[in-house]
C-alpha positions in Angstrom: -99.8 90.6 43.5 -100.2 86.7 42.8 -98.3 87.9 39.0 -95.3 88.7 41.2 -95.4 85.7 43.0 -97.9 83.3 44.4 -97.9 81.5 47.3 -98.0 78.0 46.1 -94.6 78.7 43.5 -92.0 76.1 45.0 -89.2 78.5 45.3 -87.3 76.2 47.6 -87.9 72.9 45.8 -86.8 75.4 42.8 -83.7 76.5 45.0 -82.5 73.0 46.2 -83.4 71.3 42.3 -80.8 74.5 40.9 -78.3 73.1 43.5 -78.7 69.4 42.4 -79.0 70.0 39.0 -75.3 72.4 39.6 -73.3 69.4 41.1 -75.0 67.3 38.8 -73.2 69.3 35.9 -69.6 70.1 37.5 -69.6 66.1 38.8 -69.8 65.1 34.8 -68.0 67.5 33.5 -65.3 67.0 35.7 -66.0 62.9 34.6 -66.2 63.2 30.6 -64.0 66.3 30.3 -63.9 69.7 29.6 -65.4 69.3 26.1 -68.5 68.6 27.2 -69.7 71.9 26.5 -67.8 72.8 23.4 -69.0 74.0 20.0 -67.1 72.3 17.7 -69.7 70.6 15.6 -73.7 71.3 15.2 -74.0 68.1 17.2 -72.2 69.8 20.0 -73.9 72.6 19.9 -77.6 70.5 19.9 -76.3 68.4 22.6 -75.7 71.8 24.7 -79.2 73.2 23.9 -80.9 70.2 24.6 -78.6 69.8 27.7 -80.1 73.2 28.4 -83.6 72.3 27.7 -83.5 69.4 30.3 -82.5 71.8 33.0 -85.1 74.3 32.4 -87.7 71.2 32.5 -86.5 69.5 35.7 -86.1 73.4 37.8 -89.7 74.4 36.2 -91.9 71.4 36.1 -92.7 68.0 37.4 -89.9 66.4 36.0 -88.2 65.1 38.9 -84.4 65.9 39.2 -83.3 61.9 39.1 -84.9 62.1 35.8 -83.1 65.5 34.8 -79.7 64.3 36.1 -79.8 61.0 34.2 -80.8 62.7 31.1 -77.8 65.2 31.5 -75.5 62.3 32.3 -77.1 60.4 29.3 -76.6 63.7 26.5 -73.1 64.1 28.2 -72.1 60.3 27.8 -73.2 60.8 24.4 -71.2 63.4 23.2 -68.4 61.8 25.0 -68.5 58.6 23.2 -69.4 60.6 19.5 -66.3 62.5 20.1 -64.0 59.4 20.5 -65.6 58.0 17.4 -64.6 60.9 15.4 -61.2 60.3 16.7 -61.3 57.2 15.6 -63.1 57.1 13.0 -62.3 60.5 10.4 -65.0 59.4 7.6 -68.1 59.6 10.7 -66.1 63.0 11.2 -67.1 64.0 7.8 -70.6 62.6 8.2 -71.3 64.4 11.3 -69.9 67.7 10.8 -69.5 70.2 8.0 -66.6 71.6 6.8 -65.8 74.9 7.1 -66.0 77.3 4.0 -64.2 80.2 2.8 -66.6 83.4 2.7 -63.6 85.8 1.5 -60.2 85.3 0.5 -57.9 88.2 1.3 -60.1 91.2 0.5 -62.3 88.8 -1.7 -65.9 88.3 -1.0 -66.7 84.7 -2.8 -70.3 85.4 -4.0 -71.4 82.2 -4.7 -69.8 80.7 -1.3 -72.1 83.2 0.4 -75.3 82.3 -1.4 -74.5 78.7 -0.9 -74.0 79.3 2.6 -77.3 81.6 3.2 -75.2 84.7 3.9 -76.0 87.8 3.3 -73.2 90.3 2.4 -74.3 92.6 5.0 -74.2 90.2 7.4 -70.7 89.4 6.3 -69.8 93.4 6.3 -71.4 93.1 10.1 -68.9 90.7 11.3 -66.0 92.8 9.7 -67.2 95.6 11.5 -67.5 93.2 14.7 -63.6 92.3 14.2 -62.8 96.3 13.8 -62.0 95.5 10.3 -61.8 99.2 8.7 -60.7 98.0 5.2 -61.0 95.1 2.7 -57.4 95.1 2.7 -56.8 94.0 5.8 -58.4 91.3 5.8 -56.7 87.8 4.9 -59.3 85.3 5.1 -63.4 84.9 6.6 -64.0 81.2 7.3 -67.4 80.5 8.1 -66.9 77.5 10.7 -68.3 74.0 10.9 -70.1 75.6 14.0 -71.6 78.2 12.1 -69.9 80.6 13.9 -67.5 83.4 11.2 -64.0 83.8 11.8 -62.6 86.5 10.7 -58.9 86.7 9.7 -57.6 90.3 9.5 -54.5 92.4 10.3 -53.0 96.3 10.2 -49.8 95.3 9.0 -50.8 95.0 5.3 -47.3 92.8 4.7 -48.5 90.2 6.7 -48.8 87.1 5.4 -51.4 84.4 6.5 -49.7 80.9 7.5 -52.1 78.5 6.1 -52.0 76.0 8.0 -54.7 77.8 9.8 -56.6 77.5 6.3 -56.4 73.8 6.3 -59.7 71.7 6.1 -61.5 74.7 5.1 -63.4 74.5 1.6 -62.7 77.2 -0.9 -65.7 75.8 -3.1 -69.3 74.8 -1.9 
């Protein structure tokens, strides 16, 4: 039975750390800003694991949750004072993050974009099929963000023309 749970687990030091560590989290959130948690950038997106990581540590093992909260506060403060950098500052901006690159154009798979970008065409096919693409011709443009997440640009209406602006900043060549 001791598998299931054991007498000496400290479920309510676990309990009370989960509700510390909470308004810990909305408290600087609500202080830096919503994009605390955003995934813009591969920074972003480190800074969120690793904000991650320092919860699981503080609710799971001896790290004590003054230690935890400052180390949130600390990541988030960060992130904070990166972002307004990059405002600030647009060649960091290029330093920091990648730019996003053009997978297909229209109904165009760009091979060499793909092979630069350590994509394999069915994984590519995968998110058309994800975005209910049902034919190369619908599709207007796959962007594969700075993020690394794959937008996918697509319509029915075959007439439709893609305002690109939404294009702009995006690499068409590795």
């Amino acid at each position: 039975m001791e598998w299931i749970y054991d007498i000496s687990d400290p479920l309510w030091e676990t309990l009370v750390g989960s509700l510390l560590i909470f308004i810990v989290i909305v408290v600087v959130t609500r202080i830096i800003g919503l994009r605390s948690f955003a995934k813009f950038t591969a920074y972003d997106f480190a800074f969120t694991v690793a904000i991650g990581s320092i919860i699981s540590s503080t609710l799971t093992s001896s790290t004590s949750i003054a230690q935890g909260s400052v180390a949130i506060a600390s990541l988030l403060l960060l992130t904070y004072i990166f972002s307004s950098l990059q405002k600030s500052f647009k060649s960091l901006s290029s330093i920091i993050s990648n730019k996003p690159l053009l997978l297909m154009d229209g109904s165009e798979i760009l091979d060499e974009n793909l092979n630069y970008a350590r994509i394999e065409k069915t994984q590519l096919i995968a998110k058309l099929r994800e975005a209910n693409v049902i034919d190369f011709s619908q599709v207007r443009a796959v962007v594969l963000e700075s993020t690394g997440d794959i937008s996918v640009l697509h319509t029915s209406d075959e007439k439709a023309e893609l305002n690109h602006e939404l294009l702009k900043g995006v690499r068409r060549n590795p």
